[in-house]
N, C-alpha and C positions, 0 to 999 in steps of 0.2 A: 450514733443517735438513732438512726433507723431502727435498729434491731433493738434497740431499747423499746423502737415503740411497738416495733411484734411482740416482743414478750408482752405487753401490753394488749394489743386487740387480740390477740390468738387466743389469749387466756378468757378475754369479753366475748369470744363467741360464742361461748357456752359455759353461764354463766354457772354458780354452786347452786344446787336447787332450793327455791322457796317457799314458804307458808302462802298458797292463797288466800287472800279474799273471799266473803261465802259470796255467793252468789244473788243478788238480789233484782233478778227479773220476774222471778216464777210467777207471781202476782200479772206482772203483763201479760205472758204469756195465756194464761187463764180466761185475760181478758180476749185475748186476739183470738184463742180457739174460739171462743163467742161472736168472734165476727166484730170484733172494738177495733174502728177503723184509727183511731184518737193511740190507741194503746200501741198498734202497729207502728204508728208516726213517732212516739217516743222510743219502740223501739230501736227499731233503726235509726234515728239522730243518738242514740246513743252509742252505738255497736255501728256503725257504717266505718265512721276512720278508721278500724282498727282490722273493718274488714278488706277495705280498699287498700290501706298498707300491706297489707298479709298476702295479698294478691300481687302487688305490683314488688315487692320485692323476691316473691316467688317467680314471676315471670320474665324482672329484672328490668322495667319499664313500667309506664303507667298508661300504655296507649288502650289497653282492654281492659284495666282494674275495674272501672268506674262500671262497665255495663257488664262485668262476672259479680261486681258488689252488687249489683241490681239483681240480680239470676239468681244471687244467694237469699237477698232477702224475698223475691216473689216466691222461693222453695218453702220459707220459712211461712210465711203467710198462706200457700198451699198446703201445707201439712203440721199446721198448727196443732188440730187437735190431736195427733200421732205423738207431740212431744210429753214423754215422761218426767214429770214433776221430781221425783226422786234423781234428775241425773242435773245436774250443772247446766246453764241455756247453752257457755261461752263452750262447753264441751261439745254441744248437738251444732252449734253455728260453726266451730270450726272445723266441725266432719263434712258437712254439707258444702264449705269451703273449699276443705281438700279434694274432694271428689271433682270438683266443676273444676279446679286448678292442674289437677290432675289429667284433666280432659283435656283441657286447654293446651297442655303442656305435653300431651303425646299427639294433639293435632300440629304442632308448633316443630317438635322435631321431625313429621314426615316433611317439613320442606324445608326446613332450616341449613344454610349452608353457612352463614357465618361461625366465625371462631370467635371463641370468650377468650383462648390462651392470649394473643392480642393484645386484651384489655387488660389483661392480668398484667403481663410485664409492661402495659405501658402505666400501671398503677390502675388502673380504673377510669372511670371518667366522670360515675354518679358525683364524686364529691370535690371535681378538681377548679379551683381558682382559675380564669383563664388570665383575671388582670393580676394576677400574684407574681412580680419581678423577682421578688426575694426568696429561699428555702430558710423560711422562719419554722420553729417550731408550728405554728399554727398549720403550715400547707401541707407540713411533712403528715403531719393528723391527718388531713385531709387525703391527703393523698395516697397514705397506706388505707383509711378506710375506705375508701374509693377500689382497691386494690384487693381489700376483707368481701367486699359485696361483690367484684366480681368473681371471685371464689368461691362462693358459696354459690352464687350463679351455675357455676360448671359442677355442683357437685348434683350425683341423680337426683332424683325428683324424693324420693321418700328418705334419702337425709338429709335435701334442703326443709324438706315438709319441718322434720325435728329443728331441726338449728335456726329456722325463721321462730318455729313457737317458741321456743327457749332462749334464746337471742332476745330477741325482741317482742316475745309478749307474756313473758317469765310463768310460762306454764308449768307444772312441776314434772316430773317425770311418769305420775300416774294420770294428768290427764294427758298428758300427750300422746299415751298408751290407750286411752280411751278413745284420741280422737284419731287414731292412726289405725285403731284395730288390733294394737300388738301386745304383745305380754313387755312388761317393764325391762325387763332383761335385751328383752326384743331392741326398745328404744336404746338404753345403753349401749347397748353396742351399735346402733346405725351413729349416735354423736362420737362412740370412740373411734370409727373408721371415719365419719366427718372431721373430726379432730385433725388426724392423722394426716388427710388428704390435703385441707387447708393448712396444716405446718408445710408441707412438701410444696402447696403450689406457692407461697408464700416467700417461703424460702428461696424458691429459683428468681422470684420478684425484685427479692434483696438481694442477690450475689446479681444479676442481670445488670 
């Protein structure tokens, strides 16, 4: 039943690419260049969750999400009138994302000593029941996705950047080339060696 449910989440980490949504900020933003203190506050209530999650499952914690979600939007609000109407917002908000994540995330390994391997084979721990007696269908979900996030955890920093946007915030393959800096091909190939690396760490999860 396990590996039933890898073919399952393996295949959900990166999902078939799809049709965005247009984008419908640029109007705020117009306003915020203007100094529209009102336009700022809906932006962000709007775009925060999605910034705070992006953060905290790149980092794989939420103990700094919430004040790099802060950092991202005071950038946005400093350099409002720099943003180019012709480009997507969610495109410029998750560059500016990545950079401060990115930051965060090479101050983090100059002292990092824990092991992710660890969590891997103990399944994870983001999604685990502690009062669950039984291995129901429901824990075993849990418990390999528990086991999906921290694998993605141990993968480098610029193929979790892709497999968090594509995973979980179904960006297509050209903005995430937009918001990564790279050419599409570029991206393609950092999800086909992420792919690969989460079959492999996955794998030893299930025979373990």
């Amino acid at each position: 039943m396990a590996r039933a449910y890898s073919r399952k989440y393996i295949n959900a980490v990166i999902p078939p690419e799809q049709d965005s949504d247009a984008n419908a900020d640029r109007d705020l933003m117009r306003l915020v260049a203007a100094g529209d203190r009102d336009a700022f506050r809906n932006l962000v209530e709007a775009h925060q969750h999605r910034v705070v999650g992006t953060i905290a499952k790149m980092l794989g914690d939420t103990r700094d999400a919430e004040d790099l979600g802060q950092q991202v939007f005071l950038r946005i609000w400093n350099s409002a009138s720099r943003y180019e109407p012709r480009a997507k917002f969610t495109t410029w908000l998750y560059t500016i994302t990545r950079n401060l994540v990115f930051n965060e995330i090479r101050r983090r390994e100059r002292t990092r000593s824990d092991s992710l391997d660890a969590r891997i084979a103990a399944g994870g721990d983001s999604f685990m029941d502690s009062s669950a007696v039984q291995a129901d269908e429901s824990m075993l979900q849990r418990e390999l996705e528990g086991a999906v996030q921290a694998a993605i955890e141990a993968l480098p920093a610029a193929q979790r950047m892709a497999v968090v946007l594509r995973r979980y915030e179904d960006l297509s393959y050209g903005e995430i080339a937009d918001v990564m800096e790279l050419s599409v091909s570029s991206v393609k190939s950092l999800l086909f060696r992420a792919r690969s690396e989460l079959k492999e760490r996955l794998e030893n999860y299930l025979n373990g």
